[in-house]
DRENDO-1510 file (C-alpha; in Angstrom, 1 decimal, always signed):
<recs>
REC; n; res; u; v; w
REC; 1; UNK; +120.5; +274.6; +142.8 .
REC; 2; UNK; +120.0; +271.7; +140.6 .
REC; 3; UNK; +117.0; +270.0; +142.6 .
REC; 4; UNK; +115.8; +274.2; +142.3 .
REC; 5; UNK; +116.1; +273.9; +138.4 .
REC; 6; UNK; +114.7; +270.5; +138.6 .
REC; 7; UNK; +111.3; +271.7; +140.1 .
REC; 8; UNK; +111.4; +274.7; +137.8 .
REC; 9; UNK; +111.5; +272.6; +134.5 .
REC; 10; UNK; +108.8; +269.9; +135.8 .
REC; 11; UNK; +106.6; +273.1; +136.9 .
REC; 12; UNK; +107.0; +274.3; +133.4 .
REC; 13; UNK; +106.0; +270.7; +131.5 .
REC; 14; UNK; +103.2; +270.5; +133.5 .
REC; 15; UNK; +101.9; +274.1; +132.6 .
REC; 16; UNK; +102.8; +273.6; +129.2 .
REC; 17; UNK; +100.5; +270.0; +129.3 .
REC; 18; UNK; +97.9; +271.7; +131.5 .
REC; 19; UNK; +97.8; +274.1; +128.5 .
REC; 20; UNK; +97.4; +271.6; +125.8 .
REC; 21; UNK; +94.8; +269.5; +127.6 .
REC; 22; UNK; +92.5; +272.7; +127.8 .
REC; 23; UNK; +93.1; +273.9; +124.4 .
REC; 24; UNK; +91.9; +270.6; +123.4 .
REC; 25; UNK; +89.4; +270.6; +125.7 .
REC; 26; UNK; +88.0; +274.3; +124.3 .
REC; 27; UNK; +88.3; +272.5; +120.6 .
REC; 28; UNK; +86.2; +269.7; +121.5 .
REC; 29; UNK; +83.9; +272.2; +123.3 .
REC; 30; UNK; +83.6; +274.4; +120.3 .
REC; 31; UNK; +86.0; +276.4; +120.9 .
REC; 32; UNK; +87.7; +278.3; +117.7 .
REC; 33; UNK; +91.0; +279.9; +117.4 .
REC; 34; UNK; +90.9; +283.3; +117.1 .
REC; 35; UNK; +94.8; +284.2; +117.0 .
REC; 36; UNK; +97.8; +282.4; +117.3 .
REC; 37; UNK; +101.4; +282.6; +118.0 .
REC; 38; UNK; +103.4; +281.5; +115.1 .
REC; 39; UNK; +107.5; +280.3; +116.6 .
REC; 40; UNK; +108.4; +281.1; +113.4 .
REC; 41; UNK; +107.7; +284.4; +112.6 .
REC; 42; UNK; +107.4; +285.1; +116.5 .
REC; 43; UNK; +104.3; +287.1; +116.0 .
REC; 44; UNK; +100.8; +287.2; +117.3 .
REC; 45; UNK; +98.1; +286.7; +114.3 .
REC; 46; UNK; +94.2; +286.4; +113.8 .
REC; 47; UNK; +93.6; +283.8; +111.7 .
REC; 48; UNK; +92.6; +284.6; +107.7 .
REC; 49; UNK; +89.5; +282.7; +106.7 .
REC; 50; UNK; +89.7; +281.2; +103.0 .
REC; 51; UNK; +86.4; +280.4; +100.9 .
REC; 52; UNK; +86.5; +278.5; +97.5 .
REC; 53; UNK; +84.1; +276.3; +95.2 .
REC; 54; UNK; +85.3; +274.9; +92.1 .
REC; 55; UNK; +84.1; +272.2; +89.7 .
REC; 56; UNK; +85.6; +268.7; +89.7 .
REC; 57; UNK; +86.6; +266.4; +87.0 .
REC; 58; UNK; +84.5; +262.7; +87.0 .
REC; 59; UNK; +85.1; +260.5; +89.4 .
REC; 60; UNK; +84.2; +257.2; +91.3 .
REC; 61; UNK; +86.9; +257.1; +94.2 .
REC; 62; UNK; +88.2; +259.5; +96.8 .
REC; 63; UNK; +90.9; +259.0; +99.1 .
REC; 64; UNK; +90.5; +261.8; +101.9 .
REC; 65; UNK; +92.3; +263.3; +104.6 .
REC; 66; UNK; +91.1; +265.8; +106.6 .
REC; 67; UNK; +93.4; +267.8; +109.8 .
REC; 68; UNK; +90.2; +270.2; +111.1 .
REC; 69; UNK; +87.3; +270.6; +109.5 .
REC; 70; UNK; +83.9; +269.0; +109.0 .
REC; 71; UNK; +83.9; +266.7; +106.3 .
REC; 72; UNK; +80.0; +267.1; +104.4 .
REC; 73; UNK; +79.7; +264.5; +101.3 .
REC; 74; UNK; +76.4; +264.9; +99.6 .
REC; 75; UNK; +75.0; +264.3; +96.3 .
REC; 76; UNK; +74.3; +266.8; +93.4 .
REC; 77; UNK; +73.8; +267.0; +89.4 .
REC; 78; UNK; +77.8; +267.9; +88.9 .
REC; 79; UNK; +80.7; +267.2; +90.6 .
REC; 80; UNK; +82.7; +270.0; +93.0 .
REC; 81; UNK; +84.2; +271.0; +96.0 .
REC; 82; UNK; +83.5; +274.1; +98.8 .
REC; 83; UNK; +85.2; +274.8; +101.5 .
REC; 84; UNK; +85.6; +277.2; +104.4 .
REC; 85; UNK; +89.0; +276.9; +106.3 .
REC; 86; UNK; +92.0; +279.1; +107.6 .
REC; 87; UNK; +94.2; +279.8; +105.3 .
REC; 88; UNK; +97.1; +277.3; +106.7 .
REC; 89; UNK; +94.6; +274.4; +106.4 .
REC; 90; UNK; +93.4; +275.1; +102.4 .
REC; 91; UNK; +93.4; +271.5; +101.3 .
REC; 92; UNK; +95.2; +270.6; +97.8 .
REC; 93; UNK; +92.5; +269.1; +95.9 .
REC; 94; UNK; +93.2; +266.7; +92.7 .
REC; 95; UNK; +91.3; +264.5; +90.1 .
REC; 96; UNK; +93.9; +261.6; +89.2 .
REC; 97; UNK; +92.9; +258.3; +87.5 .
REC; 98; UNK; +89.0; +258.4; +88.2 .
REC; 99; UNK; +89.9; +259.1; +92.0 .
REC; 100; UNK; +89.5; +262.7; +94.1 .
REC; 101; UNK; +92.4; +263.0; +96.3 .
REC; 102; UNK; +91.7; +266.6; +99.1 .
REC; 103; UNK; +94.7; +266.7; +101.3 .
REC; 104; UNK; +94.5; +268.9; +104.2 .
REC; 105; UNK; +97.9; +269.7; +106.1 .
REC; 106; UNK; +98.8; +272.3; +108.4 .
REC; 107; UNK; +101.0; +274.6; +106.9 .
REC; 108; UNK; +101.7; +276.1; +109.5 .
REC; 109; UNK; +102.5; +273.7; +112.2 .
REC; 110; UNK; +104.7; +275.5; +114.8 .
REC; 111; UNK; +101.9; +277.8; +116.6 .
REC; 112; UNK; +100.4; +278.0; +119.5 .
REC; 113; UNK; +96.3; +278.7; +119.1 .
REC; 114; UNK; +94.5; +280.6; +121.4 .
REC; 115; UNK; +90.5; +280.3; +121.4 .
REC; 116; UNK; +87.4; +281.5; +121.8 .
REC; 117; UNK; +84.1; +280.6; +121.7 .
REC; 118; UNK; +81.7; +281.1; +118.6 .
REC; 119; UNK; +79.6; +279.4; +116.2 .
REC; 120; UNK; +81.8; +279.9; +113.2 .
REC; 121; UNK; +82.9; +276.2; +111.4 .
REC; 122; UNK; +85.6; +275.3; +109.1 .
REC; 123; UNK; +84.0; +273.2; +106.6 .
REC; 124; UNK; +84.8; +271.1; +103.1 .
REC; 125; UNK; +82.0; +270.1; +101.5 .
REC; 126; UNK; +82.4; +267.0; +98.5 .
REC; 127; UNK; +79.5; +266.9; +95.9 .
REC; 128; UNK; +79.4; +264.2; +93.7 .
REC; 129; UNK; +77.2; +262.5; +90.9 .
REC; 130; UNK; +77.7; +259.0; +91.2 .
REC; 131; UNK; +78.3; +255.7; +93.7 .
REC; 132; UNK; +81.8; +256.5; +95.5 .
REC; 133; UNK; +84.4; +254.1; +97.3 .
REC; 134; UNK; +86.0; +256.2; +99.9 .
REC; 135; UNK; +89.1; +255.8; +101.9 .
REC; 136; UNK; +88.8; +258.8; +104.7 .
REC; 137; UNK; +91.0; +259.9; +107.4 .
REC; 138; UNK; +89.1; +262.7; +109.6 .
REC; 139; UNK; +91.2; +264.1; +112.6 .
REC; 140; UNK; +89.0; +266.7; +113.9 .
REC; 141; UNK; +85.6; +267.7; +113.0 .
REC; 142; UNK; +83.7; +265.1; +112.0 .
REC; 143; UNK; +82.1; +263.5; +109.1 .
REC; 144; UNK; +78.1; +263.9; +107.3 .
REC; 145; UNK; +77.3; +261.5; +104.5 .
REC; 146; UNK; +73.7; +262.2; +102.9 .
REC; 147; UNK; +72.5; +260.4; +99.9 .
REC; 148; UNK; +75.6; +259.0; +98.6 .
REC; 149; UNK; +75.8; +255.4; +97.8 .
REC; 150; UNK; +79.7; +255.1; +99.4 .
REC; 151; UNK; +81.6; +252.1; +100.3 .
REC; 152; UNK; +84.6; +251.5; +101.5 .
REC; 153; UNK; +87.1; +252.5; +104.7 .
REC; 154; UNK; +86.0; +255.6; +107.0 .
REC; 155; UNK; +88.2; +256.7; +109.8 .
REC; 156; UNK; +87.2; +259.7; +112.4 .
REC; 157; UNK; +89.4; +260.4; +115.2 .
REC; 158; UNK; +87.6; +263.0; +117.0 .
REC; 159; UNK; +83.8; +264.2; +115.8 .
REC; 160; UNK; +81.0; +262.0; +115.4 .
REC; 161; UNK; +79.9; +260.1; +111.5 .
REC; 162; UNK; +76.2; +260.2; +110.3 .
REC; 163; UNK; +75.7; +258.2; +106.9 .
REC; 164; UNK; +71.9; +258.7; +105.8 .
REC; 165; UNK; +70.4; +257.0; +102.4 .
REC; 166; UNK; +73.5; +254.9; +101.4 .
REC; 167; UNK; +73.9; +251.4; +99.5 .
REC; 168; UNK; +77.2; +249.8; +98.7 .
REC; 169; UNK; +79.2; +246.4; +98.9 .
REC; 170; UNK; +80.8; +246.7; +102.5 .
REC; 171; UNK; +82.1; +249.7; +104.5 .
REC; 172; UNK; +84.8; +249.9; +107.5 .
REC; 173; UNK; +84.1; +252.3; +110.1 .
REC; 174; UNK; +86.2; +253.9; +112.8 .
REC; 175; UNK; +85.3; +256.9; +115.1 .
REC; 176; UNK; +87.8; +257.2; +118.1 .
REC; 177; UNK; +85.2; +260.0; +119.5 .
REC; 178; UNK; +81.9; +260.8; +118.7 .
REC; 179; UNK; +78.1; +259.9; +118.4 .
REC; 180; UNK; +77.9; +257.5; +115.0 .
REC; 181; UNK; +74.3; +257.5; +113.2 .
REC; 182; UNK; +73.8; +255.6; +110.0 .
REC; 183; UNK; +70.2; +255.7; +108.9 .
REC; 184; UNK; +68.6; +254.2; +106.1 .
REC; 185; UNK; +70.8; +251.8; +104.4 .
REC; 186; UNK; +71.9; +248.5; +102.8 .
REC; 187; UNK; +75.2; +246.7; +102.6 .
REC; 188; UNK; +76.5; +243.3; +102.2 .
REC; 189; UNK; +78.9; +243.8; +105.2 .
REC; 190; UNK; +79.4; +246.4; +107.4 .
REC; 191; UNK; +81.9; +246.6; +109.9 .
REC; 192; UNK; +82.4; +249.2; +113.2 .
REC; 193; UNK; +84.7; +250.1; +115.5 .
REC; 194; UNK; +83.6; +252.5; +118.2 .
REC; 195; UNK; +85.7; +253.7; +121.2 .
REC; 196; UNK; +84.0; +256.5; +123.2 .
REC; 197; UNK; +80.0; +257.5; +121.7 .
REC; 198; UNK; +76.8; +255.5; +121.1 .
REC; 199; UNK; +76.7; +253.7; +118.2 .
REC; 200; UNK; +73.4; +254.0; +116.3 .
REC; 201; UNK; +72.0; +252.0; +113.4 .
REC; 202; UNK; +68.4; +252.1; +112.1 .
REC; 203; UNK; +66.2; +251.6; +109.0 .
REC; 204; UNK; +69.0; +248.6; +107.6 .
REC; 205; UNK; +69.5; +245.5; +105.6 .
REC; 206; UNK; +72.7; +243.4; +105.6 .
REC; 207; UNK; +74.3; +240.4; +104.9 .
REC; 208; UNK; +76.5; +241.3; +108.3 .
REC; 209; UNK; +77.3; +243.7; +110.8 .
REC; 210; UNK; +79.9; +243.2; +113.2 .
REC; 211; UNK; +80.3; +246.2; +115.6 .
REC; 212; UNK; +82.4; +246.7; +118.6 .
REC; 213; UNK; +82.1; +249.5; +121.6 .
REC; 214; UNK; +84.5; +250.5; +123.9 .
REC; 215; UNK; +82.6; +252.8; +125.6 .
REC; 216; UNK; +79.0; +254.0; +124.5 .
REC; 217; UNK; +76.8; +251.3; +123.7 .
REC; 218; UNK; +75.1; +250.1; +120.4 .
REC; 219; UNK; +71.5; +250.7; +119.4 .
REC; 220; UNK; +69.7; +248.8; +116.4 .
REC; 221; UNK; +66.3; +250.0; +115.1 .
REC; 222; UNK; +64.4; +248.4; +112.1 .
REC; 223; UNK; +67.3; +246.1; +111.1 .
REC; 224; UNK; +67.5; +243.3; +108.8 .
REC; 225; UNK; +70.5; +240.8; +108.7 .
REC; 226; UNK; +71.9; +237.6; +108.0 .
REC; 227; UNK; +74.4; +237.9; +111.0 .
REC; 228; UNK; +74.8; +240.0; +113.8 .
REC; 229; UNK; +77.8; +240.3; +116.1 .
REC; 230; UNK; +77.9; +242.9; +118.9 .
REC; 231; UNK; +80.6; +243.4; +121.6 .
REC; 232; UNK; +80.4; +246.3; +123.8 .
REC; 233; UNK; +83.2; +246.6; +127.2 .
REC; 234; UNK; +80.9; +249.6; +128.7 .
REC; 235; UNK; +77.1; +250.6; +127.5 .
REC; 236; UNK; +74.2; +248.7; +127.0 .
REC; 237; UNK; +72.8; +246.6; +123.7 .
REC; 238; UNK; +69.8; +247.8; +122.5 .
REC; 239; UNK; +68.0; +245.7; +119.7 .
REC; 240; UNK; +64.1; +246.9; +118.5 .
REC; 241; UNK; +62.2; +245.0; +115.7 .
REC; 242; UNK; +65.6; +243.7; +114.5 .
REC; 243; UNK; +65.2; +240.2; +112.3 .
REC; 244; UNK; +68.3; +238.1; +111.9 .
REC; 245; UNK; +69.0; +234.4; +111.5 .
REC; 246; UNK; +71.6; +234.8; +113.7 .
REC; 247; UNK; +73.0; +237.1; +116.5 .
REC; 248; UNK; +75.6; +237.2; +119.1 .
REC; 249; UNK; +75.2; +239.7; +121.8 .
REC; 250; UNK; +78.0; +240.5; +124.6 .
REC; 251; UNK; +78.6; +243.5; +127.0 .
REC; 252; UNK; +80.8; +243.5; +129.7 .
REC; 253; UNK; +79.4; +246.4; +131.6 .
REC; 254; UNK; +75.8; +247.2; +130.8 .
REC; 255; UNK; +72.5; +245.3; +130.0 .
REC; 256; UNK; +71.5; +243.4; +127.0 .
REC; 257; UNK; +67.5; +244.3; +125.9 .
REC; 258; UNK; +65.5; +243.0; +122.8 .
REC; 259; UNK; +62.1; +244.0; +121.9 .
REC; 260; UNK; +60.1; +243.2; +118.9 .
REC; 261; UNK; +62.8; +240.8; +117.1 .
REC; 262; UNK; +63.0; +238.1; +115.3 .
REC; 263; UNK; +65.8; +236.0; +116.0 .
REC; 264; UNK; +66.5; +232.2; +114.5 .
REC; 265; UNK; +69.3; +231.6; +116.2 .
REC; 266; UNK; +70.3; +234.0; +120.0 .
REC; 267; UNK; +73.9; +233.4; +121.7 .
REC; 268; UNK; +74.6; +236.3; +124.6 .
REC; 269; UNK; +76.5; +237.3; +127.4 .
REC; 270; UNK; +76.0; +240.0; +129.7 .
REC; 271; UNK; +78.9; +240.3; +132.7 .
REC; 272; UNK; +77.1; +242.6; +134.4 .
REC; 273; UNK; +73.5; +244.6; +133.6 .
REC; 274; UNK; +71.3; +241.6; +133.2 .
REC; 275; UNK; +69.4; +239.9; +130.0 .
REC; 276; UNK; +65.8; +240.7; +129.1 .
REC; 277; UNK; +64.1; +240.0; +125.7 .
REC; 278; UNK; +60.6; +241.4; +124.9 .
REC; 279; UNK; +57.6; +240.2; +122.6 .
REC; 280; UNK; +60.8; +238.6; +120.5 .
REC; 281; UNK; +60.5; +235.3; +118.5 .
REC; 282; UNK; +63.6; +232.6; +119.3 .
REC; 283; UNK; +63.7; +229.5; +118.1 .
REC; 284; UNK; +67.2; +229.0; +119.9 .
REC; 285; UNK; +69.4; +230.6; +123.1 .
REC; 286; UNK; +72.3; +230.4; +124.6 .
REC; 287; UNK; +72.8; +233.0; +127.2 .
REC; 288; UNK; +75.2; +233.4; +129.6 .
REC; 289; UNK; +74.7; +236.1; +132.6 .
REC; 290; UNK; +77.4; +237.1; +135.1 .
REC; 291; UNK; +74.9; +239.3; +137.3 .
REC; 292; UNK; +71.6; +240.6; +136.7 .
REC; 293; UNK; +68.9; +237.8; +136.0 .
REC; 294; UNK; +67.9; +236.8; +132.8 .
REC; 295; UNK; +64.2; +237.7; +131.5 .
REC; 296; UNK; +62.9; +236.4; +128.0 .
REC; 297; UNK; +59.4; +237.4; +127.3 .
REC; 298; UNK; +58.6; +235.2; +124.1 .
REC; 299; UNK; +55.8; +234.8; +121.1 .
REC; 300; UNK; +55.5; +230.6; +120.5 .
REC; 301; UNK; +54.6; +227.8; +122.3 .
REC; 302; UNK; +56.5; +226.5; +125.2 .
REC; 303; UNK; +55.5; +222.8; +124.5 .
REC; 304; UNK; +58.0; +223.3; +121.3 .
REC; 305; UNK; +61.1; +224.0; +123.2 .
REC; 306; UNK; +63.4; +222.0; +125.3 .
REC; 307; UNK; +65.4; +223.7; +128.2 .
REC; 308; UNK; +68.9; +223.5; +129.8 .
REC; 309; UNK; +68.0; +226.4; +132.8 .
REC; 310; UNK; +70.8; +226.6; +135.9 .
REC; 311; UNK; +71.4; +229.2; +138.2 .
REC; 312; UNK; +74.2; +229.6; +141.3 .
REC; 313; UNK; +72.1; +232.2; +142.9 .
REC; 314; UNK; +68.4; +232.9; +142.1 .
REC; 315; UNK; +65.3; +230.8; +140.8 .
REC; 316; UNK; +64.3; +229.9; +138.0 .
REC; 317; UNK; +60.5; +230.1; +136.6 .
REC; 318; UNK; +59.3; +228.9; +133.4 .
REC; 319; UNK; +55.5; +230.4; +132.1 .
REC; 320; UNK; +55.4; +231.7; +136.1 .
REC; 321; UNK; +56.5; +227.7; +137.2 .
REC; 322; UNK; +58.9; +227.6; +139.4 .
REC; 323; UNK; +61.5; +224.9; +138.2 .
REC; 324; UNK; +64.6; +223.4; +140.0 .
REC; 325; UNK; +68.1; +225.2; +140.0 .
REC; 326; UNK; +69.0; +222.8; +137.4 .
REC; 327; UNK; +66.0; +222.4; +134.7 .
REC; 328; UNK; +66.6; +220.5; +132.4 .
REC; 329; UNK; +64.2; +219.2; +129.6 .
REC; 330; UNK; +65.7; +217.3; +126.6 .
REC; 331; UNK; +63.3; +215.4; +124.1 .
REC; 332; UNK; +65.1; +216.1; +120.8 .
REC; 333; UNK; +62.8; +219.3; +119.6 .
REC; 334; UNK; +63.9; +221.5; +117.5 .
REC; 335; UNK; +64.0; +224.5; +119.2 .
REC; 336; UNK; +66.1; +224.7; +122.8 .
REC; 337; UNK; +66.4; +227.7; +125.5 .
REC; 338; UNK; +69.9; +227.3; +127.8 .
REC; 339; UNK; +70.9; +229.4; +130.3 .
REC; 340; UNK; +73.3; +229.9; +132.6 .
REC; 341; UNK; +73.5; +233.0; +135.7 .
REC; 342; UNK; +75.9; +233.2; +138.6 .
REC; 343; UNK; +74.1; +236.4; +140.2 .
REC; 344; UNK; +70.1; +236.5; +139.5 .
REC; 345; UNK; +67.1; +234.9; +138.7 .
REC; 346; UNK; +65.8; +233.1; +135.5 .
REC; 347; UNK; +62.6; +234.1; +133.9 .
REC; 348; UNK; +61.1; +232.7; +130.8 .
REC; 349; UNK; +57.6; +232.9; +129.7 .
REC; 350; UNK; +56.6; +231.8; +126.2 .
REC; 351; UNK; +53.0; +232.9; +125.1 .
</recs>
């Protein structure tokens, strides 16, 4: 009887889990509730759809936390707030000390939602007249920023982040789940951390940018910066007309490719995906490949570098010369190539 009741209560958990999973699943789907079951009331409800747009006080600051909705911040002659929610999830919006605070909470916690699938979005909306620092906290929907100058920490756990026209100091990104765009702008620092979805930045200047990927891969475009740190676990790094004094590039899982850059000063390693560089100026590398080969295809002279080349497994060719396993040429110039594979061949030609 008890082994009976055991296999009864596991059968329920797992339904009850099962259920969860897919009623995530449907959300990140775009699936909507359409009714619920609230445990407290013990009724069956559709859910009541509230719409408001008010005027806001000044100010230069918001601190933001959203449960479910999209999160739109975008810039406007005065200062006010829209928004299009269920009624549980109405945020309390405040103007305290030159700083917005909008608080979304569930006020309704204990419910089970059922869905459906429709087009129809829960949305806050954040217009504003001046430069903003921002501390945001999105948990489901996702985050647009267009034509704001905004700075500070931004945090979205499950929906993408696309920043567009936007100078500040330094900003702190974080997006657990979800394609992350930022498109024409300038910052001193910026800083990412991406765990599942491409990474995307294009049309920048920076002092740095240091940007990790768990899973997704990172893709510059028309960047200029002082430093550049990537490290990507699975996804490939994809750098095009990118000019930096310095750069360090490393993927675990998935190949490293630059094309049209100008880089003073090159450090990489690829585990596994292979190195290649394209019509790119260096005027030092250090690359390290696991498997995969190493390729650099450079504009310069190849009388003005000196060369540290070895590889375990492959050859090695220099301007379509093939060199020893070991090549090694050191005469005290300025600018040096070295590189290292286990797994593939090394291929440098410098036109």
């Amino acid at each position: 009887m008890k082994k009976f009741i055991l296999v009864i209560v596991i059968i329920n958990v797992s339904l009850l889990l099962l259920g969860g999973a897919l009623f995530g699943l449907g959300l990140c789907f775009g699936g909507k509730p359409v009714f619920s079951f609230n445990f407290s009331d013990k009724k069956l409800t559709e859910p009541v759809y509230v719409d408001d747009d008010f005027p806001l006080e000044d100010f230069s600051s918001m601190k933001i936390d959203v449960q479910m909705a999209k999160l739109y911040i975008e810039k406007a002659d005065e200062n006010r707030v829209e928004y299009h929610v269920m009624e549980e999830l109405v945020p309390d919006v405040k103007v305290e000390d030159n700083t917005l605070y909008l608080i979304q909470e569930n006020k309704k916690p204990l419910q089970i939602n059922f869905i459906s699938f429709n087009t129809e979005e829960q949305y806050i909306k954040i217009y504003v007249t001046e430069d903003q620092y921002a501390d945001i906290q999105s948990s489901s929907g996702g985050i647009e920023i267009d034509d704001v100058n905004i700075g500070g920490i931004i945090d979205s756990n499950s929906g993408g982040l696309s920043i567009n026209r936007s100078e500040a100091d330094s900003i702190d990104i974080k997006v657990s789940s979800g394609r992350t765009i930022l498109e024409n702008i300038k910052y001193n620092s910026i800083k990412t951390d991406q765990d599942s979805g491409k990474f995307v930045i294009s049309n920048c200047e920076a002092g740095t940018i240091n940007s990790k990927s768990t899973s997704g891969g990172v893709e510059f475009e028309n960047v200029t910066a002082d430093s550049i740190d990537v490290n990507v676990t699975s996804g490939g790094i994809d750098l095009t007309n990118v000019d930096a004094k310095s750069a360090n590039l490393e993927s675990t899982s998935g190949s490293v490719n630059l094309e049209g850059c100008e880089i003073t000063d090159l450090t990489g390693d690829s585990n596994s995906g292979g190195f290649k560089a394209q019509e790119t100026k260096i005027d030092a590398a250090n690359v390290k490949v696991t498997s995969g080969g190493l390729r650099l295809d450079l504009i310069g002279d190849v009388n003005d570098y000196d060369f540290d080349l070895n590889v375990s497994s492959g050859s090695v060719n220099v301007n379509d010369e093939k060199k020893s396993s070991g090549y090694l040429v050191d005469t005290g110039k300025d600018k040096k190539i070295t590189a290292k594979t286990n797994s593939g061949s090394i291929n440098i030609n410098i036109h």
